[in-house]
Every structure is written in structure tokens, then in C-alpha cells.
C-alpha positions in Angstrom: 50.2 113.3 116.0 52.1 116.6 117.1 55.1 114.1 118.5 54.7 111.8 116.0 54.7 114.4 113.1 55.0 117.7 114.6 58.6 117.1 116.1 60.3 115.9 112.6 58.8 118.6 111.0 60.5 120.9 113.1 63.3 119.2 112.9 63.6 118.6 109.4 62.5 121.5 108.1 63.1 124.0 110.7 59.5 126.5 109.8 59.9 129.8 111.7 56.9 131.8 112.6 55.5 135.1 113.3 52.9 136.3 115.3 52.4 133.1 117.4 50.7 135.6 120.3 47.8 136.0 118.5 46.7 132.3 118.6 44.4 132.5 121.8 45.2 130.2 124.4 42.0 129.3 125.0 38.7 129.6 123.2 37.2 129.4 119.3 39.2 131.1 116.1 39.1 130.6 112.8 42.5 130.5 110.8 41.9 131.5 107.7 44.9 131.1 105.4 46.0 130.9 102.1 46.8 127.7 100.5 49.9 126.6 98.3 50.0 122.9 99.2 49.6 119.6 100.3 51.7 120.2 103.5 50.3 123.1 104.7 47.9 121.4 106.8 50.6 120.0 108.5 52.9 122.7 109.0 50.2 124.7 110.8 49.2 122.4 113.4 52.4 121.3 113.8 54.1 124.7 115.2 50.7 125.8 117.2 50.2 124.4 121.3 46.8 123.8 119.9 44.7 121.4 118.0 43.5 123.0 114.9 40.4 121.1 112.8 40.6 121.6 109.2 37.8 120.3 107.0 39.2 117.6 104.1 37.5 116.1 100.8 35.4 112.7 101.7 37.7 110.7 99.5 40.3 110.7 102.1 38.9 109.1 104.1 36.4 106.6 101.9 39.0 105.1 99.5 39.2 101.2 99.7 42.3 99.1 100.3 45.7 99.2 102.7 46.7 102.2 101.6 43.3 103.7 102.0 42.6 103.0 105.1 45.9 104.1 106.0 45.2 107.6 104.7 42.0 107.7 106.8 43.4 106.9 110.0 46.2 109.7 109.6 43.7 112.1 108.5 41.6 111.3 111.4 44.6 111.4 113.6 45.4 115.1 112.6 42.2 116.1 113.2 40.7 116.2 109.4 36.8 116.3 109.2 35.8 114.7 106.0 33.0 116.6 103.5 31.6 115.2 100.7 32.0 118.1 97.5 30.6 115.9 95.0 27.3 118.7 95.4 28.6 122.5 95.7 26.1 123.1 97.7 25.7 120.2 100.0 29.6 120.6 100.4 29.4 124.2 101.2 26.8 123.2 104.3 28.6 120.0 105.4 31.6 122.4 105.4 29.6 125.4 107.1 28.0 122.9 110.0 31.5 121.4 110.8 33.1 124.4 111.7 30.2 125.8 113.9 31.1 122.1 115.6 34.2 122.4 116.3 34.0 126.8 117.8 31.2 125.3 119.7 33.7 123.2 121.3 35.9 126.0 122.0 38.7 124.7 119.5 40.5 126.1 116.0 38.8 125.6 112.9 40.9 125.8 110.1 39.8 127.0 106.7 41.2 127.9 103.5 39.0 130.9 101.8 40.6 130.2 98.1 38.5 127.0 98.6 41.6 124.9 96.5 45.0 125.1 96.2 47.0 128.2 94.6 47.7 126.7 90.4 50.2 129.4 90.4 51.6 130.6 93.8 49.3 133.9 93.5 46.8 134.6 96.1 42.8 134.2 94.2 39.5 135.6 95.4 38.0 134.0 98.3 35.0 132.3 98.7 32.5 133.7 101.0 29.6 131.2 101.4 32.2 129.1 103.8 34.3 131.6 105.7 32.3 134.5 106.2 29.0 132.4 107.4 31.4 130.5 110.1 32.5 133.4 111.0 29.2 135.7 111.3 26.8 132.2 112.5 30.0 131.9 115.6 30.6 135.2 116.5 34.1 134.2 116.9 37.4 135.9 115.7 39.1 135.5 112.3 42.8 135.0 112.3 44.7 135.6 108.8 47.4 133.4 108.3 50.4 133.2 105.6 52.0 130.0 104.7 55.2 131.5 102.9 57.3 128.9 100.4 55.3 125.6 101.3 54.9 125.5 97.6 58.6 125.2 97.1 58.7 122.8 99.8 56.8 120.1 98.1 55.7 121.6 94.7 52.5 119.4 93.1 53.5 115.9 91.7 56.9 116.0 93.6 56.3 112.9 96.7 59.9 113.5 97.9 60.0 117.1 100.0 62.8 119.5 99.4 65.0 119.4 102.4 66.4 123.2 101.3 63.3 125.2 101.9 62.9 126.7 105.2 59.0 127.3 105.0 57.5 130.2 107.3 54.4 130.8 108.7 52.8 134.7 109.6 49.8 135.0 112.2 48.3 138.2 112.1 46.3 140.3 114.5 42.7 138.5 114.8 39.5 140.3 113.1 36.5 141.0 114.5 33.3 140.8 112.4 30.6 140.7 115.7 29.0 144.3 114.2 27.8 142.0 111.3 26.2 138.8 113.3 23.4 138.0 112.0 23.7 139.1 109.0 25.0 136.1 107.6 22.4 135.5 104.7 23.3 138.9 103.3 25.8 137.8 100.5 27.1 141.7 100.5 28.0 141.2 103.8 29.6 137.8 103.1 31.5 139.4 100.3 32.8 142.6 102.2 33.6 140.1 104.8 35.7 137.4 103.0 37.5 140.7 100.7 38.6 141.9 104.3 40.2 138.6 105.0 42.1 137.9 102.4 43.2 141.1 102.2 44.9 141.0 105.6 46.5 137.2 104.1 48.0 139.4 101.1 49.3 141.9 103.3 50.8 138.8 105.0 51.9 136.5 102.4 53.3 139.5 100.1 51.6 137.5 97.0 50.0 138.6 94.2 46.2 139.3 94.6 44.2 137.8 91.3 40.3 138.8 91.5 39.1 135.5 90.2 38.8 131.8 91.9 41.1 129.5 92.0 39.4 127.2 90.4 38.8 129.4 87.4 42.0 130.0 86.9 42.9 125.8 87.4 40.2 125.4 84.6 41.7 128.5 82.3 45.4 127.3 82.7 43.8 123.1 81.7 42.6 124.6 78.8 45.6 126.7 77.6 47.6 123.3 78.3 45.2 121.6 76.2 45.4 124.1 73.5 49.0 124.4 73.3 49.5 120.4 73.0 46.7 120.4 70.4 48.8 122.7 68.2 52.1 121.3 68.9 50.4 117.6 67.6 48.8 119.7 64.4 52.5 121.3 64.0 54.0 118.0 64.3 51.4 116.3 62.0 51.9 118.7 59.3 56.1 118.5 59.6 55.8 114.7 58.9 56.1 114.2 55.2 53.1 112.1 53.7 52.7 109.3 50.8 52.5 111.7 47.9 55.9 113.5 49.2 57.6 110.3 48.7 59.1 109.8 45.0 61.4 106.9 44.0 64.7 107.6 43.6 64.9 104.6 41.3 64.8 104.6 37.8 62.3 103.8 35.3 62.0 101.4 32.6 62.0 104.5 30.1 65.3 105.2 32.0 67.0 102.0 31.3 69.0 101.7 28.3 70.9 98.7 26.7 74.5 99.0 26.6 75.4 99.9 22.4 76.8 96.5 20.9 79.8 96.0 19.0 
């Protein structure tokens, strides 16, 4: 998949990248970075000499039909592992168990602490029950990552990428959280240790920092939408002129005189 896709993508879009020396060459990471879209688990993998896991929604992977088991196969192919979020919960551990997989292997597990995409381009509160457990149950290094302008690149509900945007991509240093291990069922700790990260990705990505999740703020900015059209039909319904507004222009019987007569 990295010369089948990696090498147009380079091509075509020509992503630059900072901080490629601190990927180790060898050995477990987790890249923790922020998300802005579709594509950015494709422009990640694709610039790195190593295979990097990223976890992906079940429905990848179980939808029915050509075009369905198409999706599959290229998600398998780029190294997605599937997890089923219809139970927070049972997500969060499917989610939690894959990652120790794949640093027990001695490979990159890719993970995005917002949990969803960004609604809005800013960078939201991360979630600390999937990161910071990885990270604390591993023992292994946290590497903050920036995707800068994939958003722009293929903005949600466009299918046809914009060939203009020269996306980027900043590695910082790695973080060490080893003086918490085993601490990972303190949610404190799990807090402090998530805030940490994405601090270092907003330092990274220059975005705007918003102290809520990202799916708060999808659900807030549904609602406004829903609001706004709800008043535009009431505005609308009230402009249109109703039955009673109506008068004939005609004239009445009353109204109708015979001409006088000779």
C-alpha cells in the first residue's frame, strides 16, 4: 500500500514534514495526533518508513456489497483494525486491547485523542480512557503529531481532493509517561496524562484549543443547524400570504349597475 498509495500521494500532493527523526526506527510508539479528516490516515503512513496501525469503526469493514468489500480490503491493506463503537464502553476496550497488540509487536499504533474528527478545524479536549491507558498499560513513548491543512485538502462532503493544498505534517519530541505505569486506573492520572498530550499537538498544530469534546461540540453545532432552519421555515411560513389575505379584486353584484336608458 505505501507504493500503491504512498507514492501518488507524494506526488500529487507534495506533504512536507517536520520532525521525521523522532519516529524511532525500531520499536513501539504511539502517534497521537489531531484529526481534521478523512485523509489523514493516509497522509501519515504514507510519508513514515514504517507501518503505522490505526484503529477504524467496524462498519468499514462489515458493509455488504462490491463496494463494501472493496472498502474492507483497502482498509485492511493499510493496516486499519476494525472496533465495533456501537457500546462506548466495549469500544473503548476493543480500542484499548488493540493497541497493546500492535506495541507488543514492536510496531506504531496510531491514535487520535479527540476520538472524532475536528467539526470546526479547532483542536477539542482529548479523551483519556483510550490514549493515556495505551500509553501507561505499554510503557511505551507518546509521539504528538500535527496534521496541518488536511482539512482544506479534502473538506467533509467534498469526494474530489483539492490539488492546491500542500498539506504538512509536524512530529514532535516523544513523551515519556513510565513515572506513571501502573497507574492506569487512576482517571487523574489519565486526565493529567492525555491534557499533556494534546497540549504538545496544539503547540504543534498552532490551533485553537476548545476545553470540550468533539463530539459535544458536533452535537451543539446539529442543533444550532437545526434551530436556525426551524426559524427560517417559521419565517418563511409566516411571509406566505394565507386564504383570508386574499380579496377579489372583482366586483360585486351591488357593484354592477345597468347602463341609464334613453
Amino acid at each position: 500500500m505505501k507504493i500503491v498509495l504512498g507514492k501518488p500521494i507524494k506526488a500529487v500532493f507534495r506533504p512536507w514534514v517536520e520532525g521525521l527523526e523522532n519516529i524511532p526506527a525500531e520499536g513501539p510508539a504511539i502517534l497521537a495526533s489531531n484529526h481534521l479528516s478523512f485523509s489523514d490516515s493516509f497522509f501519515l503512513p504514507s510519508m513514515l518508513d514504517r507501518q503505522v496501525t490505526f484503529i477504524a469503526k467496524a462498519e468499514y469493514f462489515t458493509t455488504p456489497g462490491v463496494k463494501g468489500k472493496l472498502t474492507a480490503a483497502f482498509f485492511k491493506g493499510v493496516g486499519q483494525l476494525p472496533v465495533d463503537r456501537s457500546g462506548a464502553r466495549g469500544a473503548g476496550e476493543a480500542a484499548i486491547n488493540s493497541g497493546l497488540a500492535v506495541l507488543a509487536r514492536g510496531e506504531l499504533f496510531g491514535i487520535y485523542p479527540e476520538g472524532t474528527r475536528s467539526p470546526d478545524g479547532r483542536l477539542y479536549r482529548g479523551k483519556p480512557g483510550g490514549l493515556a491507558r495505551v500509553a501507561l498499560a505499554s510503557g511505551a513513548p507518546v509521539i504528538p503529531v500535527a496534521m496541518i491543512d488536511t482539512e482544506k485538502v479534502q473538506p467533509v462532503g467534498q469526494v474530489v481532493p483539492k490539488l492546491s493544498i500542500r498539506p504538512g505534517i509536524r512530529i514532535g519530541r516523544p513523551l515519556d509517561f513510565s513515572r506513571y505505569q501502573g497507574m492506569e486506573q487512576d482517571r487523574f492520572i489519565l486526565r493529567s496524562v492525555t491534557d499533556e498530550v494534546m497540549y504538545e499537538i496544539m503547540k504543534l498544530s498552532g490551533q485553537e484549543y476548545v476545553d470540550i469534546y468533539a463530539t459535544a461540540a458536533k452535537r451543539q453545532i446539529a442543533e444550532a443547524a437545526k434551530a436556525e432552519a426551524a426559524k427560517a421555515a417559521a419565517a418563511k411560513s409566516d411571509a406566505a400570504p394565507t386564504d383570508t389575505e386574499h380579496t377579489d379584486t372583482a366586483p360585486t353584484d351591488r357593484e354592477h349597475t345597468d347602463p341609464p336608458t334613453a
